[in-house]
N, C-alpha and C positions, 0 to 999 in steps of 0.2 A: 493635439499637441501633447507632450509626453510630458509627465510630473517634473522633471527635472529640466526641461526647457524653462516652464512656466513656472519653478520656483528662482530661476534666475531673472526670468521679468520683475517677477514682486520684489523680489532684493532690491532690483537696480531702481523700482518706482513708489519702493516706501517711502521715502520723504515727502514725494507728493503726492501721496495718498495720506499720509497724516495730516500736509498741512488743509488738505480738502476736511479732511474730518471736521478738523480746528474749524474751519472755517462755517460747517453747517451746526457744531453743537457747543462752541465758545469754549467749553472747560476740558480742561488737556486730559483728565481721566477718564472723562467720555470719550474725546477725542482718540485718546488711546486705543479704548474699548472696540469703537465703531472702525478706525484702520485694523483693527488685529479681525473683527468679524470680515469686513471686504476681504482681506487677505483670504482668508481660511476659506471662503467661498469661492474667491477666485482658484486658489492650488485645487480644491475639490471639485470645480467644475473643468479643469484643463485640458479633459478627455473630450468634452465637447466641440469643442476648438478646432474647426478641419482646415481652415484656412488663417496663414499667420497675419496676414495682410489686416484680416478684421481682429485682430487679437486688443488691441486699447481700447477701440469701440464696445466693443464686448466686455469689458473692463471697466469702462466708466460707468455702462448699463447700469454693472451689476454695483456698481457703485453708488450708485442711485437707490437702486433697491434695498439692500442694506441699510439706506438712509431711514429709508422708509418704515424699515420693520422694527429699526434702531428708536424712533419716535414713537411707532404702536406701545412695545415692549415697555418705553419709562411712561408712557400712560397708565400702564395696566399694573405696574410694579414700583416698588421704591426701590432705587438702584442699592444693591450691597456690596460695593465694594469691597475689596479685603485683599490684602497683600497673604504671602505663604506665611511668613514671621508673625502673624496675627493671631493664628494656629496657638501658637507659644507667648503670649502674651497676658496682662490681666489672671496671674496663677488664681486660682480661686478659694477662699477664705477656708483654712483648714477643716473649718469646725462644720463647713459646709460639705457633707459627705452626699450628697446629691449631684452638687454641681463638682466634686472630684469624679465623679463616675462618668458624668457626662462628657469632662475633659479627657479623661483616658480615653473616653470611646471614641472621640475626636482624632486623640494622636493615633490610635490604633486604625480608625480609617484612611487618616494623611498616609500612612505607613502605607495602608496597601493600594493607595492610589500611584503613591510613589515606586512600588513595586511593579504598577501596571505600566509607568509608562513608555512609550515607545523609545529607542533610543539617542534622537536628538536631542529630544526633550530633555530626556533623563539626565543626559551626559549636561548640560546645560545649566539646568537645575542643582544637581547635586554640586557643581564646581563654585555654580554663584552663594546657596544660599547654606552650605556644607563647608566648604572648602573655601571658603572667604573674596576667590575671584572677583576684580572688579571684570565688568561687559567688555574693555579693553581687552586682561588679560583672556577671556573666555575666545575673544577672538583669536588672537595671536597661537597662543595655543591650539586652538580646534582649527584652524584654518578657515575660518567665515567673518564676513562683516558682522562690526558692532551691533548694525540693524538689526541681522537676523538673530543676533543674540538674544537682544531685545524682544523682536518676535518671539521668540522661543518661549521665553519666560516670560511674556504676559500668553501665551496662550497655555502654556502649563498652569498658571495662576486658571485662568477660567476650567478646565480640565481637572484641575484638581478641585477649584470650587465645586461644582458643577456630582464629580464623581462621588464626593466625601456626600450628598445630601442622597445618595443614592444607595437605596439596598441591596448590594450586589449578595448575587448565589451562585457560587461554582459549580459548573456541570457537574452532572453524573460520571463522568470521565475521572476526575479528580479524585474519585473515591473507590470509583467500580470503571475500574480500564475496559475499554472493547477489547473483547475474546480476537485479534486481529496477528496473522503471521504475517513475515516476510517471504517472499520465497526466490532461489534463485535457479538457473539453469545455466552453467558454465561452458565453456569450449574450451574443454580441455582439465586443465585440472582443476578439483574443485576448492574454492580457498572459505576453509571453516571460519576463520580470522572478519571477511570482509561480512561473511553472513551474519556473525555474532553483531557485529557492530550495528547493524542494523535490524536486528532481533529482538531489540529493548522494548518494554512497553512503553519508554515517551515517543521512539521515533512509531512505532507501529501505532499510536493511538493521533499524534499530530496528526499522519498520512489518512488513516479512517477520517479524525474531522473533517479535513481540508477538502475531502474527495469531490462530492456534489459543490460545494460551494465555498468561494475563497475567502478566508479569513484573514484579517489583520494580525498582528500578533498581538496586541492587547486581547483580541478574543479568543485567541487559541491560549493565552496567560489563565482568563476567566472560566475557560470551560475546561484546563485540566489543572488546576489551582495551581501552575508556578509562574514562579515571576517573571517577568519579558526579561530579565537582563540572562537566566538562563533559557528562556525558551529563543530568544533569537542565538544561540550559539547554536541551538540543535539546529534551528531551521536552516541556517549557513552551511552548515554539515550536508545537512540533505539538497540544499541547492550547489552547491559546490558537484555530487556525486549524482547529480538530475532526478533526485524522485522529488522535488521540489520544486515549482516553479513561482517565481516571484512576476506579478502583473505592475503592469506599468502605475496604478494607483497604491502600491505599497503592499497589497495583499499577496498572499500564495494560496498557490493550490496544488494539490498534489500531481505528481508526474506521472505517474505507472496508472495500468487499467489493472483493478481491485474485484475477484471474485467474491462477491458480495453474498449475502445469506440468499437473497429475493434471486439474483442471478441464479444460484446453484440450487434453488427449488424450483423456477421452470426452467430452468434447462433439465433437472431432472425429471422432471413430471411429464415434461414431452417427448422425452427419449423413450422413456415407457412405453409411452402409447405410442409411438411411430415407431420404434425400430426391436420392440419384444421379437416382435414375427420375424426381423431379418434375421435376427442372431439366432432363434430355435433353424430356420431355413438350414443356416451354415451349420452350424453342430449335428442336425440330421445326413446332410453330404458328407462332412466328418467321419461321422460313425459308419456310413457304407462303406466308406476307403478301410476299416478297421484289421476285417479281414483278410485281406491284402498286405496291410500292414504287418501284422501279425509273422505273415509266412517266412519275413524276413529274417527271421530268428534271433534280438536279439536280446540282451539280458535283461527279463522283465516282460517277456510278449505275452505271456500267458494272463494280463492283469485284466479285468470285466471290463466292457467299453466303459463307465462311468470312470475307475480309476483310471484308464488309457486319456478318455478326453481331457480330463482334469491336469493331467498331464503335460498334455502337448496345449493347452489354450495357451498360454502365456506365449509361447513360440510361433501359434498362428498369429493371435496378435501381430510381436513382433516383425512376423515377414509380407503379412500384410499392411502395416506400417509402413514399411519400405516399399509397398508397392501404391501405397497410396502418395507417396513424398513425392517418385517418379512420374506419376502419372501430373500430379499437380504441381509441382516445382515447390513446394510449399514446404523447406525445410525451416529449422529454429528461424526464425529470425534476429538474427545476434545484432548488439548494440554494444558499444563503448561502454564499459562500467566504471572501469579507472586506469592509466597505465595502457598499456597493451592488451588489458582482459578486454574480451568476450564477450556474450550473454545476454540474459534478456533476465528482468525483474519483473515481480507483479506481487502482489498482495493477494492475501484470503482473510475473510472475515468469518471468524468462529470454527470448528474442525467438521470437518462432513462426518453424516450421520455414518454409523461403523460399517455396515452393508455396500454404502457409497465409494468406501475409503481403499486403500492400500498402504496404509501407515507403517507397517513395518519393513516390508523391502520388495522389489521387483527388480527383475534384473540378470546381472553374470553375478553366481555367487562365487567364488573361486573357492577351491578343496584343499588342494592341494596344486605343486609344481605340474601334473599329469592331469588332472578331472577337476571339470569346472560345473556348476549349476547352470539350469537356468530356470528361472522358478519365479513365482509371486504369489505373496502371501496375502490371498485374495480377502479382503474385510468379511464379506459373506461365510469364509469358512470357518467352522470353531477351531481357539487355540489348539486343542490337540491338532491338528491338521496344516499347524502352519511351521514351517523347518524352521524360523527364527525361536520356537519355543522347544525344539529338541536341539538342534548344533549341526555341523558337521559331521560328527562320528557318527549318526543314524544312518549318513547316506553312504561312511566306508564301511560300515556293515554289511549294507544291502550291496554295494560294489562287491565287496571278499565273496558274497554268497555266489554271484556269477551265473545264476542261472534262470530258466524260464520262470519261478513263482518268485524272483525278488522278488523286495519291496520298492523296488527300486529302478526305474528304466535306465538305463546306459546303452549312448550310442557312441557307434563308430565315426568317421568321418564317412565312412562309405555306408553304412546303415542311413547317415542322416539325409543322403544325397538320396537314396532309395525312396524314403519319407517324403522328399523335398516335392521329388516327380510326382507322387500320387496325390499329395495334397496341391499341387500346384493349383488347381481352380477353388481350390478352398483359402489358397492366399488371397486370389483376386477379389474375392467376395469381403474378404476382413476387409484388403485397400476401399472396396466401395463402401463399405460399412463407417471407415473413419472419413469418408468424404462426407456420408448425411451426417455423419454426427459435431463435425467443422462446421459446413453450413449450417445446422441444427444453432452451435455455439454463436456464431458473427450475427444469425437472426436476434439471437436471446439476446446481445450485447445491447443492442438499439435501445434499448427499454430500462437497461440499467447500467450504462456508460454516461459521463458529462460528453457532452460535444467534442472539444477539443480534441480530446482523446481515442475517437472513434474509429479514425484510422489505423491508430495503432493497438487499438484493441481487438479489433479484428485480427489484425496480423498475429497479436500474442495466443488467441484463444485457438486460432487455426496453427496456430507452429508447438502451443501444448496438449497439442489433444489428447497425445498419446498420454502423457503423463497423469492428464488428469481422469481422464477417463478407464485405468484399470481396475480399478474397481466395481463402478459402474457396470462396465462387461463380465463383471464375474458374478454380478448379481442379475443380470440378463440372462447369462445362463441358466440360473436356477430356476428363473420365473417364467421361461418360454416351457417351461416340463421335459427338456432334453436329459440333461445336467441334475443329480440329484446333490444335496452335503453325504459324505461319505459316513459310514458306518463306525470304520476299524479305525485307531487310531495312527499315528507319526503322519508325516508329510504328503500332501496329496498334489499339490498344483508344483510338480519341480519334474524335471528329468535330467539328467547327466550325461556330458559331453567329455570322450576321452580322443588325443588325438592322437593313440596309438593303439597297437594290440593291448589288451588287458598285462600287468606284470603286477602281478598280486604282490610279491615280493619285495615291489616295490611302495605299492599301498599300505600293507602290512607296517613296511618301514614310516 
């Protein structure tokens, strides 16, 4: 039975469940007491409830039981009553600077209990015992029965009793956020706007709590110290936009599959050892096409196979990407993000180490109207050697120079197609390549994915491989002994696409 069936039962069957109380402990603040604990027992057990048929039965059970635990309890304790107003009562003798200290620390815990609490509660409380509402007006207003107004504020009363004797400590969170991104991968254009919004450290630090286990919002309140009245606005935010999910007993948990620190150290650690040997395999095929290559002539052929390789990796990659999508069907997997977009969403926890990484760019870098990039600034290579630490003008340098010892390879569209054919079984090896290294990821997931999510954590780690793994292969390269880091300095992993004859004159311009 769902929370909200079975808080319309208790509505409809408080009155006679109080006057049962009445009837087993005679004095109505017991009596009070003992219907507000059955309650609260019953709404928290409602998930148990598989059939509605036995739902009273099951009800008066537990109503029994209660009874029961309700007589252990004032055996063992003298009952303390205490209304919230009591809080503020009995000011304490000025001269008594002991008992002011201890009443400050009182209000100052009312305070943050009152800050914790959930938002019926709250809403409840602050109108009755703040804003002068009689239970009448609280209904009429909020749209609920008197009763459950009632309910409300005798169980905020025990909640706040109960919390104020308690020494609470805000997480670690509260002070030292988790190192956590957002990430997105769009279809189509990409919107800086929706990323930012979800780039904050409170939504990126809720989404890390929430992951493994779902929290209430009093607890996600306590473990990054703000108060539920703004932590439930973020959380509606992110349920509204699905990286949040709200379960039927009031908690969330996060919606997206989260590349974790534990995730991305064995998935890296057994890439190593499993697939060092493929990747030196492919860059030694590579390098025998070289010479071949080479006779092609075109501006830049004369570079040493290490500058040549470094060169063209990012472009094998890429076409063997494509040959691994075909073969597998296994493109993005795009989902609804909001509107008409797109995409798929996921989180990272902490920034991969720098050799892992490709933090500054991969990609088309565009030059100009004429000559575009294509290039990746592989984490493995020192800044001298990455084109986001020199510009553009480095690479119309080496274009203006036009000849065999550029710095610079530039091809045709008919050079690239020359390229295309001799590397061709050097693409199919990348496609196989991103196949182990997909199933390599959906194996790793098992082990540090929640359940729910497993399905579709698969799907995101196999539709990002590409993305997440350039770097990774740029440091494969260097570790199989193919591939060395380069000497000389400017930009090593780029080459340049022009889709006409060269017209300097126009470069120049």
């Amino acid at each position: 039975m769902d929370y909200k069936t079975a808080a319309a039962i208790a509505e409809e069957n408080m009155k006679t469940i109080f006057a049962y109380a009445l009837n087993h402990v005679s004095d109505s603040a017991d009596a009070e007491d003992l219907a507000g604990d059955i309650m609260t027992a019953f709404l928290e057990s409602a998930g148990k409830i598989r059939d509605g048929r036995a739902v009273y039965g099951f009800l008066w059970a537990l109503a029994a039981n209660q009874t029961r635990k309700f007589y252990a309890r004032r055996r063992k304790h003298t009952d303390r009553q205490a209304d919230l107003s009591e809080v503020y009562e009995e000011l304490p003798d000025p001269d008594d600077f002991t008992e002011e200290i201890e009443k400050r620390e009182e209000i100052m815990a009312l305070r943050r209990e009152l800050a914790l609490l959930s938002e019926e509660y709250r809403i409840c409380t602050v109108a009755y015992y703040f804003d002068g509402l009689s239970c009448r007006e609280i209904s009429e207003v909020h749209g609920i029965s008197v009763d459950m107004v009632k309910y409300y504020l005798y169980k905020t009363r025990r909640i706040l009793r109960e919390g104020m004797q308690m020494t609470r400590e805000f997480g670690e969170k509260s002070y030292r956020p988790a190192d956590f991104s957002f990430n997105t991968i769009f279809s189509g254009t990409f919107n800086r706007e929706y990323k930012k919004l979800f780039e904050r450290k409170m939504v990126g630090n809720i989404l890390y709590s929430a992951y493994y286990t779902p929290m209430t919002i009093g607890e996600l309140s306590v473990e990054l110290g703000v108060s539920a009245v703004y932590m439930e606005d973020e959380c509606c935010l992110l349920e509204d936009y699905h990286l949040l999910k709200k379960l039927p007993d009031g908690r969330v948990q996060t919606g997206i599959f989260v590349y974790t620190k534990d995730f991305n150290e064995e998935f890296h650690r057994k890439a190593e050892e499993q697939l060092t040997g493929k990747v030196g395999a492919l860059l030694r095929d590579a390098r025998d096409k070289l010479p071949e290559i080479r006779k092609i002539g075109f501006t830049g052929w004369a570079a040493d196979d290490n500058r040549m390789l470094w060169a063209f990796l990012f472009g094998l990659m890429l076409k063997g990407h494509k040959r691994y999508e075909a073969k597998t069907g296994c493109t993005i997997a795009l989902r609804n993000l909001y509107g008409e977009a797109m995409g798929i969403n996921y989180g990272t926890e902490g920034e991969l180490p720098e050799e892992y990484n490709c933090s500054c760019f991969a990609g088309y870098y565009g030059i100009n109207g004429k000559y575009s990039a294509v290039m990746a600034d592989f984490g493995i290579l020192p800044s001298k050697n990455r084109l986001t630490a020199h510009g553009k003008e480095i690479l119309l340098e080496g274009i203006r120079e036009g000849h065999a010892d550029s710095p610079v390879i530039v091809l045709t569209p008919s050079e690239r197609d020359q390229i295309d054919e001799l590397f061709c079984r050097i693409y199919d090896g990348f496609g196989s390549l991103y196949e182990s290294l997909a199933d390599l990821a959906a194996e790793c997931t098992k082990n540090h994915t929640p359940g729910f999510l497993m399905n579709e954590s698969e799907a995101i780690v196999r539709s990002s491989i590409f993305f997440r793994t350039v770097g990774l292969i740029g440091k494969l390269a260097v570790d199989c002994g193919v591939m060395t880091l380069p000497e000389r300095d400017g930009p090593t992993a780029v080459y340049v696409n022009t889709d006409a004859p060269m017209d300097l004159s126009r470069v120049l311009a």
